[in-house]
C-alpha positions as CSV (number, residue, x, y, z in Angstrom):
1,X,-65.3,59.1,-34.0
2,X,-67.7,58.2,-31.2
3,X,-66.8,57.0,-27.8
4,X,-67.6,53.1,-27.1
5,X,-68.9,54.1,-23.1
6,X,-71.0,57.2,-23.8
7,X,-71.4,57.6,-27.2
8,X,-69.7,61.8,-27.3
9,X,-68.5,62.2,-30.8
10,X,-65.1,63.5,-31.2
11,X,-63.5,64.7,-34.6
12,X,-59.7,62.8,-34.0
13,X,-58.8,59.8,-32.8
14,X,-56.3,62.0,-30.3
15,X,-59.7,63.9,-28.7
16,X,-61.4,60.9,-28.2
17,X,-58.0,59.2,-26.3
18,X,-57.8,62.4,-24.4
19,X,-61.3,62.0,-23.3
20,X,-61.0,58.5,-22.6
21,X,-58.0,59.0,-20.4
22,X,-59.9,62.1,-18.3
23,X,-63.2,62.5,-19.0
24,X,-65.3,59.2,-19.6
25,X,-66.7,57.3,-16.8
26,X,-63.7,55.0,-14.7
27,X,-63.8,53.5,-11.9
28,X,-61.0,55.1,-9.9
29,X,-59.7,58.3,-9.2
30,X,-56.7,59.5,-11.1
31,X,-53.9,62.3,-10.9
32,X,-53.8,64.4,-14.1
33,X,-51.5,63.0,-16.5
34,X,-48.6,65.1,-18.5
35,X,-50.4,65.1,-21.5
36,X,-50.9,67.8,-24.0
37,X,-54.6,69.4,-24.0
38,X,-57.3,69.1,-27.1
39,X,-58.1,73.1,-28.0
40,X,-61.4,73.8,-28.0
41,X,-62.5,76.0,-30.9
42,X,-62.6,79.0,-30.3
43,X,-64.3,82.1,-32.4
44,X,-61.5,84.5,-32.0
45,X,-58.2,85.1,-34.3
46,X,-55.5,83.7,-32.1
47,X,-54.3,87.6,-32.8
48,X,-57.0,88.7,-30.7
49,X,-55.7,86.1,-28.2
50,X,-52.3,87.4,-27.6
51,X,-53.5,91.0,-27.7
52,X,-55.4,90.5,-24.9
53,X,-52.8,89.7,-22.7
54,X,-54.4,86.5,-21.4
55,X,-52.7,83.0,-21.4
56,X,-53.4,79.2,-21.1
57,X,-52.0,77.7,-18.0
58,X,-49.5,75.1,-18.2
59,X,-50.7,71.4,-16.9
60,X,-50.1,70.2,-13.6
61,X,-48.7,66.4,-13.8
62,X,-49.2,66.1,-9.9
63,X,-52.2,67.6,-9.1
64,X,-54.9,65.5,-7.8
65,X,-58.8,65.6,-9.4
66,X,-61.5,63.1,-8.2
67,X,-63.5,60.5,-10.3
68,X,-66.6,62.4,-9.5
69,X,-64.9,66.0,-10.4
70,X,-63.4,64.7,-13.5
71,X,-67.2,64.3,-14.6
72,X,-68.3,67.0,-13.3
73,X,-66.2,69.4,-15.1
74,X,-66.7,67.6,-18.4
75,X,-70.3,68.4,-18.0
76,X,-69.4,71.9,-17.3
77,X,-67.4,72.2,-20.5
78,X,-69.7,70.4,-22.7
79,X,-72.1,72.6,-21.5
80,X,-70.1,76.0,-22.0
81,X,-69.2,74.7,-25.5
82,X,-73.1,74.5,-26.5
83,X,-73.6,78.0,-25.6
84,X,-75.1,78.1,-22.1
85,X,-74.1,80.3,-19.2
86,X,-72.2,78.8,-16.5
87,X,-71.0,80.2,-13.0
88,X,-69.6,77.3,-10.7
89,X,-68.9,78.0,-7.0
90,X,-66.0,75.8,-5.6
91,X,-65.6,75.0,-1.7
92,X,-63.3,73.3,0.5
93,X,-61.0,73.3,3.1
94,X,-57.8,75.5,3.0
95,X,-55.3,74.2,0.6
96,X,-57.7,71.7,-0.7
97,X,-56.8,72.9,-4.4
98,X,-59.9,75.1,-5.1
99,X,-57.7,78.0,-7.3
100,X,-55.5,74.9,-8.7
101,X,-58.9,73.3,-10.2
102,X,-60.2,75.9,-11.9
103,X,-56.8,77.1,-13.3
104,X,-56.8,73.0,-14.8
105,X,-59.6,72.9,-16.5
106,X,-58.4,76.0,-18.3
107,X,-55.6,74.0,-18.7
108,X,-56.4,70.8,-20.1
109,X,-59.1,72.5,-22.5
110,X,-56.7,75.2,-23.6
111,X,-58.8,77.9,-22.5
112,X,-57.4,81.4,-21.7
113,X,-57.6,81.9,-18.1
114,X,-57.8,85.5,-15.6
115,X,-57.7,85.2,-12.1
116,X,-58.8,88.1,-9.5
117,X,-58.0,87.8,-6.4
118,X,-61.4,89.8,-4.5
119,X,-59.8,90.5,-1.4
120,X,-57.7,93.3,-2.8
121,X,-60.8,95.2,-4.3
122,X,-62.3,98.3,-2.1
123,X,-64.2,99.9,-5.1
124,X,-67.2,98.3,-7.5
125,X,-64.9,100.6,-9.6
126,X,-61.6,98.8,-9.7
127,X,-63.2,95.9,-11.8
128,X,-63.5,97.9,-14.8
129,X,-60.3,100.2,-15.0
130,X,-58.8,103.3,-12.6
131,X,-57.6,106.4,-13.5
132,X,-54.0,107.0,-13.7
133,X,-51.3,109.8,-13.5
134,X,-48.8,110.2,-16.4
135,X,-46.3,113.1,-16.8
136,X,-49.5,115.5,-14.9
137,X,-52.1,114.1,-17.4
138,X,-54.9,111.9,-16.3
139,X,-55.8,108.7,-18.1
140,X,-58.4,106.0,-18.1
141,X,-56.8,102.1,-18.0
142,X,-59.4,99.6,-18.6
143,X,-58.5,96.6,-16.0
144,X,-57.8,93.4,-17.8
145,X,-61.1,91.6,-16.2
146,X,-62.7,93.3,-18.9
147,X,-60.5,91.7,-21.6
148,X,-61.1,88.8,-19.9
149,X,-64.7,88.5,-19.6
150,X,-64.9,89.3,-23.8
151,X,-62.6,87.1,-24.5
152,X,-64.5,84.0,-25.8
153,X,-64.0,80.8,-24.2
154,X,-62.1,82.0,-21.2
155,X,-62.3,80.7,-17.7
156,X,-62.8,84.0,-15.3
157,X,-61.6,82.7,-11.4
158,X,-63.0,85.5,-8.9
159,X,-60.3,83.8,-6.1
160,X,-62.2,84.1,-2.6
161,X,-65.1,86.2,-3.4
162,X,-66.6,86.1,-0.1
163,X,-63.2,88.6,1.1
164,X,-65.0,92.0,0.1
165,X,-67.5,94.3,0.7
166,X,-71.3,92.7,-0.5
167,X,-71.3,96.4,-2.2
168,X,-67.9,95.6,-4.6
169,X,-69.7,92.5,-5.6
170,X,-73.1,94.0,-6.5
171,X,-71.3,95.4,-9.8
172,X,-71.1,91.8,-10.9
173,X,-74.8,91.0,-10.6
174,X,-75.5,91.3,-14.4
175,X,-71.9,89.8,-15.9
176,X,-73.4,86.6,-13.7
177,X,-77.2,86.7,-14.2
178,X,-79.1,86.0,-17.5
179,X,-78.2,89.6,-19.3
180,X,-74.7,88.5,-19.1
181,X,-73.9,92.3,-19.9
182,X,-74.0,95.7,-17.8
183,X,-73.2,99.4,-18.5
184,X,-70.0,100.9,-17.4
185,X,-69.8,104.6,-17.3
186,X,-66.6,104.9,-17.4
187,X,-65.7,103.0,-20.6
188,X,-69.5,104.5,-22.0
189,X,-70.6,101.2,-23.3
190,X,-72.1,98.0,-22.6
191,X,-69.7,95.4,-21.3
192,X,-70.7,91.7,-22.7
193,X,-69.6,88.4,-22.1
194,X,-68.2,86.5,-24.7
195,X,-69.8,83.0,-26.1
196,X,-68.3,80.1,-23.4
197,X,-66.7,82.3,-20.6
198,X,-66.9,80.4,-17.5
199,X,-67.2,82.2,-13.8
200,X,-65.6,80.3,-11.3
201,X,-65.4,81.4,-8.0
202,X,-63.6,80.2,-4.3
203,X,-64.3,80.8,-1.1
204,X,-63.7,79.5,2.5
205,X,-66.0,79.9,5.2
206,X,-66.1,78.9,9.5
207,X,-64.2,80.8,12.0
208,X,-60.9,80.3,11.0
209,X,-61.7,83.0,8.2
210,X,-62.1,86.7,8.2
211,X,-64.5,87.0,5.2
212,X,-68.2,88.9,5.1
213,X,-71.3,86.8,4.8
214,X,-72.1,85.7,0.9
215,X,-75.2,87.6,-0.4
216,X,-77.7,85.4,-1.2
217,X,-78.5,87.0,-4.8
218,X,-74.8,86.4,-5.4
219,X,-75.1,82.7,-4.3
220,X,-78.0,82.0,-6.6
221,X,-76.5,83.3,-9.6
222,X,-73.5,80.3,-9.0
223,X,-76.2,77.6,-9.9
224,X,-73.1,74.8,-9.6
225,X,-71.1,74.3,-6.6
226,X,-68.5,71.5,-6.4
227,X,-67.1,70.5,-2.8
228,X,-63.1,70.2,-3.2
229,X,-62.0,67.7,-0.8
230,X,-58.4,66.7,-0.1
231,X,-57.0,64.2,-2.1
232,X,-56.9,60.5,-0.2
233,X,-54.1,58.7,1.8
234,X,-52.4,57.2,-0.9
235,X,-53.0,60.0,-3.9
236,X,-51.5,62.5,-1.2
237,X,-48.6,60.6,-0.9
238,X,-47.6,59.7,-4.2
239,X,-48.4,64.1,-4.9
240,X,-45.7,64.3,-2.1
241,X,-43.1,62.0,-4.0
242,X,-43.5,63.6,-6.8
243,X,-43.2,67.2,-6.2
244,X,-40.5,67.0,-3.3
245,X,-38.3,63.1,-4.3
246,X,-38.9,61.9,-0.8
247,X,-39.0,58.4,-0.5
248,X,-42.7,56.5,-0.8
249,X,-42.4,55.2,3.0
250,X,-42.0,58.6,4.8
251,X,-44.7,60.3,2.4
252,X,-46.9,57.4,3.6
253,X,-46.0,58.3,7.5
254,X,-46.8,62.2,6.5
255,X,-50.1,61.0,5.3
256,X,-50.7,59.0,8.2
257,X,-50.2,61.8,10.1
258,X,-52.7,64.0,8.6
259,X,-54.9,60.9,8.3
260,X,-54.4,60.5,12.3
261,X,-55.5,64.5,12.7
262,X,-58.4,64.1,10.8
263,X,-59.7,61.7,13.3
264,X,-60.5,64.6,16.1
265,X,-63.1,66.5,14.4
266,X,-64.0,68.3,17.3
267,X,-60.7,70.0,17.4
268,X,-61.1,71.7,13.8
269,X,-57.5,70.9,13.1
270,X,-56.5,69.9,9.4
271,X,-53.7,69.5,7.2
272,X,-53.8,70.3,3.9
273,X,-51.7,68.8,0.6
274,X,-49.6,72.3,0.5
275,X,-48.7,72.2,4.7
276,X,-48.0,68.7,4.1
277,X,-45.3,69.2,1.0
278,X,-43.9,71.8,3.4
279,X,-43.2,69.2,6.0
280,X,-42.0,66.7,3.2
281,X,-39.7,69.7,1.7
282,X,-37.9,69.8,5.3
283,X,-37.4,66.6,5.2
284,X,-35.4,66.5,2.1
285,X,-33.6,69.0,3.9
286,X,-32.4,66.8,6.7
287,X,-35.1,67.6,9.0
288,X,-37.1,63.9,11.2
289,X,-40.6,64.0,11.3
290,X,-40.9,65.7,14.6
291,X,-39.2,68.6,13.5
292,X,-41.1,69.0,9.6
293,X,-44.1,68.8,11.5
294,X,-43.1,71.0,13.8
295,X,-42.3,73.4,11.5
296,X,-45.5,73.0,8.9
297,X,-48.1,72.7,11.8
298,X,-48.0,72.8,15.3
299,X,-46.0,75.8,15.6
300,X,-48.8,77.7,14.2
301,X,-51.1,76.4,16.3
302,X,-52.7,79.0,19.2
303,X,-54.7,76.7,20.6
304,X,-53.4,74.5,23.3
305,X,-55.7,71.7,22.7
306,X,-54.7,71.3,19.1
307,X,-51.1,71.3,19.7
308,X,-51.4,68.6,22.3
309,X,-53.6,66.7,19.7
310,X,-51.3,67.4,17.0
311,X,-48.3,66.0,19.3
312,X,-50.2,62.8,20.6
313,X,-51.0,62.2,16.9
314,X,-47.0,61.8,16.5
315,X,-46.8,59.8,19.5
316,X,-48.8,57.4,18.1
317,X,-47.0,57.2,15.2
318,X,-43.7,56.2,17.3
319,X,-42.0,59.9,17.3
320,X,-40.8,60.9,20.7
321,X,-43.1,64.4,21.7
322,X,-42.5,64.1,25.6
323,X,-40.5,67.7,26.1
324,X,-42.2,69.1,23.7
325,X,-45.1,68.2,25.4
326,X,-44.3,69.1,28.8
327,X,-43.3,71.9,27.7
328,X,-46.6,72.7,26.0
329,X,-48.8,71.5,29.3
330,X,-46.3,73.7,31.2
């Protein structure tokens, strides 16, 4: 079966809906749907799957993915399918959904996923296995980012990679580069990654981040970078009905709210998707506005300009602020 917009060929008539639905060219953005995923094929026994420890994520209905992302990762997965090595970088604000995208697309291709989290790693070491203490003998556990980079097909998320030492991340250069393969003493073999593992990799940067500069060999070897934005006004707040059941009319004021913050650049001041369900979660709770805002933002604010331009932004939008904001002037 072959689809009528750009001709992909598909072996069911359900791949080629699925495709339709999320993948083929449209002409507006669209929240994932609660559909089931098409499996890729993939070369190992599903035995081999389960033994591995490893898992498929489950779909998120509500999460948000652009037009422009939507084709972007199909062209990432036809690409991985037909052999070729891919490492995509993803950036974005805080809580834009950077760990949540990658973590989808193993999802809706019902792909085995492993997320590290590179902030917790001291030692080049720890990405291959530790020694451990059992009943006074000594033993050698292989970590389960092995498993996961020979595990065919799986999507590999190295969660904000810019958090360690440049030195932890040097063990990676040749899993990332064109040998796709490096010796590890410890296991005394070569460690190779499987046909259609995907690296993805996170990271925040600016001064609101305690991170250590990205080495540029490392940067190179991610030859794909996708910006993740947060969703728009009105995706964010039909994402806040449906995770938290407020009603449409305050998730809209929410959004105007963030809307209203974006508009003073200079003030680097945001709020993203997750600080805003926060506020819409204390509102279901019988908090106002004033006070979920209160709450999710301004009371971790340090900076006294941003509070007062996170305060006038509720002004404007009708909420009474004036002891809160003599109180912050004071």
């Amino acid at each position: 079966m072959q689809c009528p917009q750009c001709n992909q060929k598909f072996e069911t008539e359900r791949a080629l809906v699925f495709h339709q639905r999320m993948f083929c060219a449209r002409k507006t953005p669209v929240l994932v749907p609660a559909i089931a995923p098409v499996p890729e094929p993939k070369p190992l026994p599903r035995r081999a799957v389960i033994a591995s420890e490893l898992s498929v994520p489950d779909i998120e209905p509500n999460f948000y993915i652009s037009q422009t992302d939507i084709e972007r990762l199909d062209r990432i997965a036809r690409r991985s399918q037909a052999g070729e090595m891919l490492n995509v970088m993803l950036r974005g604000p805080k809580g834009s959904g950077k760990t949540t995208l990658a973590r989808q697309f193993a999802a809706l291709r019902s792909r085995t996923f492993y997320e590290i989290h590179c902030g917790s790693l001291v030692e080049p070491e720890q990405w291959f296995g530790k020694d451990r203490l059992t009943n006074g003998e000594t033993w050698y556990r292989m970590a389960r980012f092995i498993t996961a980079v020979e595990t065919a097909y799986t999507v590999v998320l190295l969660d904000e990679v810019n958090r360690p030492h440049p030195e932890v991340l040097n063990a990676l250069f040749g899993l990332l580069d064109w040998r796709r393969s490096m010796w590890v003493d410890d296991l005394q073999r070569d460690v190779r990654v499987a046909p259609g593992v995907i690296f993805f990799a996170t990271i925040n940067e600016g001064e609101g981040y305690i991170v250590n500069p990205l080495d540029d060999a490392l940067r190179e070897r991610f030859g794909r970078a996708i910006e993740v934005k947060y969703p728009p006004k009105r995706e964010t707040a039909k994402i806040l009905v449906a995770r938290t059941g407020i009603a449409r009319a305050v998730a809209d004021r929410l959004a105007d709210f963030r809307e209203g913050v974006k508009r003073k650049p200079e003030l680097n001041l945001s709020m993203s998707v997750r600080q805003l369900q926060v506020a819409a979660e204390e509102i279901r709770d019988g908090a106002d506005i004033r006070e979920a805002i209160m709450v999710s933002l301004v009371n971790h604010l340090a900076d006294m300009e941003q509070k007062k331009a996170a305060l006038a932004v509720l002004q404007h939008l009708g909420e009474d602020v004036t002891e809160i904001m003599h109180e912050v002037e004071g």
